[in-house]
C-alpha positions as CSV (number, residue, x, y, z in Angstrom):
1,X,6.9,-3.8,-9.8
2,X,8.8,-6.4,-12.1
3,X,6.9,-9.4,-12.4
4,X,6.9,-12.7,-14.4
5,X,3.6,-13.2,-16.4
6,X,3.0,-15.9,-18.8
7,X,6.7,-16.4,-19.0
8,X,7.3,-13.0,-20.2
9,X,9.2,-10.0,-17.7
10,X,6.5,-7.2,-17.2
11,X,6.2,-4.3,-15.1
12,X,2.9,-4.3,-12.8
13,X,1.5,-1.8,-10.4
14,X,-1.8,-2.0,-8.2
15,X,-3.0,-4.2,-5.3
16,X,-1.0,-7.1,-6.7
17,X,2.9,-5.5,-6.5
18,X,1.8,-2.9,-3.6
19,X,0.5,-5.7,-0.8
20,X,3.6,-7.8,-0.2
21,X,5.7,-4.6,-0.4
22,X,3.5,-3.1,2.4
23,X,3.5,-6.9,4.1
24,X,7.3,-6.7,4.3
25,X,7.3,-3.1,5.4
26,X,5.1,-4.2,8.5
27,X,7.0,-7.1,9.0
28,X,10.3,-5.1,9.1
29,X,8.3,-2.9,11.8
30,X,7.4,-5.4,13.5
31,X,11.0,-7.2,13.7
32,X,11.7,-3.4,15.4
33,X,9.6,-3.6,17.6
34,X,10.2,-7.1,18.8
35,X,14.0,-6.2,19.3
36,X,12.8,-3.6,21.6
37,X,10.7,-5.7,23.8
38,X,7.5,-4.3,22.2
39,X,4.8,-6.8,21.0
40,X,3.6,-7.0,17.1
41,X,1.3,-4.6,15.7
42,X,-2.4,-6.6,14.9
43,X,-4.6,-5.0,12.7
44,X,-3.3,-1.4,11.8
45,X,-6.1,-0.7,9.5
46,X,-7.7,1.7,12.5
47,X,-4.1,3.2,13.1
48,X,-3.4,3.7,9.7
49,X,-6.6,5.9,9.3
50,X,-6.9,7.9,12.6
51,X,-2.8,9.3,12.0
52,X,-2.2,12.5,12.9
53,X,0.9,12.4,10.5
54,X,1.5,11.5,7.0
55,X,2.3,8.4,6.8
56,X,1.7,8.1,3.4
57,X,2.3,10.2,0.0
58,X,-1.0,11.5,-1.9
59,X,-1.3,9.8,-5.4
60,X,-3.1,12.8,-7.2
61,X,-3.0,11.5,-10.4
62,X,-4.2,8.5,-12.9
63,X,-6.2,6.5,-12.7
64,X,-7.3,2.3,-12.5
65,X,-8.5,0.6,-15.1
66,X,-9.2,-2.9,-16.4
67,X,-8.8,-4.2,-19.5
68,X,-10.3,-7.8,-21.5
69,X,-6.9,-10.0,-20.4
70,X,-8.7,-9.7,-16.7
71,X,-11.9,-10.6,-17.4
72,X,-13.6,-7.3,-19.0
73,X,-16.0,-7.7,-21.6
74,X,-14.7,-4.4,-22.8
75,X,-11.3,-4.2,-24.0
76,X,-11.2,-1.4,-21.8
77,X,-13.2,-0.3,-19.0
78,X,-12.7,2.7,-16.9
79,X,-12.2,2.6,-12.9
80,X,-11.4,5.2,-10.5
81,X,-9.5,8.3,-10.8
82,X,-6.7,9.3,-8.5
83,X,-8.0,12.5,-6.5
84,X,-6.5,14.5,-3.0
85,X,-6.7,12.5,-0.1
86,X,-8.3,9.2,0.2
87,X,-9.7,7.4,-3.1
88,X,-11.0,4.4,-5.1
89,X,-7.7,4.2,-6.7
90,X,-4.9,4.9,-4.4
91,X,-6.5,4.7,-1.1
92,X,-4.5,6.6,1.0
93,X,-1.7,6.8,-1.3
94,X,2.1,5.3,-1.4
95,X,3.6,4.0,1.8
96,X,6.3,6.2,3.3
97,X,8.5,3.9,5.1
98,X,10.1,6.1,7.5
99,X,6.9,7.5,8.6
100,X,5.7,4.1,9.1
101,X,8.4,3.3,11.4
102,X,8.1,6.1,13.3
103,X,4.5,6.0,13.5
104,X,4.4,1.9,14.3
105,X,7.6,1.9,15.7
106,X,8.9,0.8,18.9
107,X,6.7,3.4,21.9
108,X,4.4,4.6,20.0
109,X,1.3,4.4,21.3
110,X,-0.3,2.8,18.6
């Protein structure tokens, strides 16, 4: 994700760039099913865990790291590595949009 740091264009990846891209995918779900009479989502957490279908794509590889700009003592220190199915690093991987809205969407029963 582009991102403006210390006045300086960067690209960024993690919790920072991924959350508001998932916020707006749920929001655009939610706009979905609001147009359809439905009411929001809540918490999909639960949902997101107990589906049947992907609804996400498996990150298998890399891994997280931190490094002294973020408040390591090391100038590098080693996280998580990416692994099949849920992990540390990923979670449960990148958000597929379309699944999403199909899963979420407007009569599902979630």
């Amino acid at each position: 994700f582009p991102e403006l740091y210390k006045g300086s264009y960067t690209v960024t990846g993690g919790t920072s760039g991924a959350c508001p891209q998932v916020a707006a995918m749920l929001a655009l779900i939610n706009i979905i099913r609001y147009q359809s009479g439905e009411g929001p989502l809540g918490p999909v957490n639960q949902k997101l865990y107990a589906s049947k279908t992907p609804v996400t794509l498996d990150i298998t590889h890399g891994e997280t790291y931190a490094t002294s700009e973020y408040g390591c003592y090391d100038t590098w220190m080693p996280g998580f590595k990416a692994t099949s199915g849920w992990d540390a690093a990923t979670g449960l991987g990148r958000p597929n949009f379309p699944a999403l809205r199909e899963y979420l969407g407007p009569q599902s029963n979630n």
